[in-house]
C-alpha atoms as one frame of an Amber mdcrd trajectory, in Angstrom:
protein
 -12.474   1.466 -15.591 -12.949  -1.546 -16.967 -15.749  -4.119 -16.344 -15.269
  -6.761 -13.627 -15.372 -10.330 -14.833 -18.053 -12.376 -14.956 -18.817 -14.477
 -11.664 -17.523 -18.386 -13.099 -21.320 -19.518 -13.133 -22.179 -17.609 -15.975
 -19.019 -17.610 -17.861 -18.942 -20.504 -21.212 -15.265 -20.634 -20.706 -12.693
 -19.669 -18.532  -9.684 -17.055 -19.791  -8.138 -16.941 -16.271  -4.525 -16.392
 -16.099  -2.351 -18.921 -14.707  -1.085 -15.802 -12.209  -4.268 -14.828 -11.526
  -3.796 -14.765  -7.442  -6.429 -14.289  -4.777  -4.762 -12.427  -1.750  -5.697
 -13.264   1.879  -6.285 -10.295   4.778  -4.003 -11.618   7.799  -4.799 -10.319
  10.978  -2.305  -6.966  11.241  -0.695  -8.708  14.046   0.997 -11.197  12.047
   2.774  -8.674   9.053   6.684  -8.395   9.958   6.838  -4.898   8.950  10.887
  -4.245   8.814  12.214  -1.256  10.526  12.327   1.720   7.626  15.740   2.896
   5.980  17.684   5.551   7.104  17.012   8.824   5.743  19.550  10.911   4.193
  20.255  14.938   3.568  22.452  16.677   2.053  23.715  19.945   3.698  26.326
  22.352   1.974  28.592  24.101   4.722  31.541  26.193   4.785  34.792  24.851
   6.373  37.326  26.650   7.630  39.485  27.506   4.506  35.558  29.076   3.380
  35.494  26.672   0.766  31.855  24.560  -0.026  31.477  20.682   1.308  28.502
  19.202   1.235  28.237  16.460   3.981  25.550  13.488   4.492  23.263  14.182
   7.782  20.800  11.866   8.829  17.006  13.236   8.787  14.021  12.273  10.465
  11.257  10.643   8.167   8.179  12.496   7.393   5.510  10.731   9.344   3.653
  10.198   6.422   5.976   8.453   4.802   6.098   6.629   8.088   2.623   5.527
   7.160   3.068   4.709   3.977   5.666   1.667   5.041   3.408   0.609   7.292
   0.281   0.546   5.259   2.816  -1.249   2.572   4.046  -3.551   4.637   1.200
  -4.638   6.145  -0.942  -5.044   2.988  -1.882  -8.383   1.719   0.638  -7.398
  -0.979   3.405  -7.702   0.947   3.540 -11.504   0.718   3.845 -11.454  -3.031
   7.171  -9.516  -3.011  10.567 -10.741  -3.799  13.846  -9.665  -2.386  14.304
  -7.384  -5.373  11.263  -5.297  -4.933  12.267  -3.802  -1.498  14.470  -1.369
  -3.040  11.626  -0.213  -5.286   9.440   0.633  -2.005  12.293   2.036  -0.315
  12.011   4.380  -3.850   8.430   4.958  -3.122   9.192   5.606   0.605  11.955
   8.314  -0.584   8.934  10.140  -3.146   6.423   9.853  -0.062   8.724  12.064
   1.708   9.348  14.616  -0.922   6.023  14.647  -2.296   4.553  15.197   1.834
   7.875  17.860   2.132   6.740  19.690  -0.775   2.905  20.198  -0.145   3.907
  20.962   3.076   6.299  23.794   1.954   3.768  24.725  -0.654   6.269  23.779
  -3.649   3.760  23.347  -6.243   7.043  22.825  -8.672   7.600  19.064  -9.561
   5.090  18.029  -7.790   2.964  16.639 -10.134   6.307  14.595 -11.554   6.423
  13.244  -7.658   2.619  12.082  -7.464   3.257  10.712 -10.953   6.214   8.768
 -10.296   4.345   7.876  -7.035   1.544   6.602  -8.703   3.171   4.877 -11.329
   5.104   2.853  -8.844   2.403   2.094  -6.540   0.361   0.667  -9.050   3.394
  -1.834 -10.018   3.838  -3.043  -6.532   0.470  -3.889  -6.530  -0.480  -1.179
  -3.900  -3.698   0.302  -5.483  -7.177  -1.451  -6.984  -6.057  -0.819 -10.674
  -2.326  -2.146  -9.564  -3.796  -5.322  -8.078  -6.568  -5.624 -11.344  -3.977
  -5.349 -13.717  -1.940  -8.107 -11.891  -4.629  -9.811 -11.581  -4.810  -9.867
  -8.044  -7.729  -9.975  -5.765  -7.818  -9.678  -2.278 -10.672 -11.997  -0.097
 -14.263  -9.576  -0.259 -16.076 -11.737   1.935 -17.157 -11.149   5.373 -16.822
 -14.902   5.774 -13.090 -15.188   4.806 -11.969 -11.927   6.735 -13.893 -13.399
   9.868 -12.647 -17.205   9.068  -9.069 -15.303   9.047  -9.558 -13.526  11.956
 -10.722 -16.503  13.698 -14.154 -14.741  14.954 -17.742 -15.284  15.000 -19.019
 -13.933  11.828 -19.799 -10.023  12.435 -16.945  -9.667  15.049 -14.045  -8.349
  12.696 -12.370  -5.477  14.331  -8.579  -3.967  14.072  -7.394  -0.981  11.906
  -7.718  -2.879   8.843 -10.967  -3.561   9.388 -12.206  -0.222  10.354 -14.184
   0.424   7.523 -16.482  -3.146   7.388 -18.832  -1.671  10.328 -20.521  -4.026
  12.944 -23.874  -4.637  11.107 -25.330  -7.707  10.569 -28.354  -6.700   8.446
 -28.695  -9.946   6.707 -29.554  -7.820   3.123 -26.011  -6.241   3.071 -23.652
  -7.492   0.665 -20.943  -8.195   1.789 -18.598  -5.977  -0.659 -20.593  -3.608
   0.636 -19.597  -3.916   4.170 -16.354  -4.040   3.270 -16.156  -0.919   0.921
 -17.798   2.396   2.387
């Protein structure tokens, strides 16, 4: 991995990009996370002459791909897609479910072309660390901004997003430590 850049103090000049972006944590509340895409099957039946049709039947989503457009849609991500790039999670959503359907089945075969594919697209949409770094993205690592955000006293940030800051207020913590166990 790469090193991290240098903190602005230190640096003699500055080579930031003019998309260099920092993304903000909203509280999860305020995400619009749109209702997920119908899910389709094909099913091959015999009709009454015996011959083969294959006919579209809806299918229930896995529910970790359920998860996934959640956790998508409510990452601070999500306000840095266009119109366009919807149909590229709805692709991710569709590899979620085969990838989850597969394991599952214990279908070992193609599977590591599904978490490839997965991965590869995940990282474009900005969805993992190395996605965001390459964008150059970075989302708020403060305790401060998360809690300014949140609109709490400092220490008080709670919710499912939060989950993994803690409650301490040990005054020797950093705070990307708090927010990265």
């Amino acid at each position: 991995m790469p090193p991290y850049p240098k903190h602005e103090s230190v640096r003699a000049r500055k080579n930031k990009s003019s998309t260099a972006t920092e993304l903000v944590i909203r509280n999860p509340d305020e995400y619009v996370v749109p209702e997920p895409p119908e899910n389709w099957e094909i099913v091959k039946e015999k009709d009454a002459d015996g011959n083969t049709v294959e006919r579209r039947v809806k299918k229930d989503w896995h529910p970790e791909a359920l998860h996934f457009w959640e956790e998508a849609y409510t990452s601070p991500m999500s306000d840095q897609w266009v119109r366009g790039e919807h149909a590229v999670l709805r692709q991710l959503m569709l590899l979620q479910q085969a990838l989850w359907e597969a394991a599952e089945r214990g279908k070992t075969g193609g599977l590591a072309m599904i978490t490839a594919e997965n991965t590869r697209l995940m990282k474009q949409m900005g969805l993992t660390m190395m996605g965001r770094r390459s964008l150059q993205l970075t989302v708020a690592q403060t305790a401060e901004t998360i809690t300014r955000i949140q609109g709490g006293a400092q220490g008080s940030v709670s919710g499912p997003r939060f989950d993994a800051l803690g409650s301490s207020s040990e005054e020797d913590e950093e705070p990307e430590e708090a927010l990265f166990v």
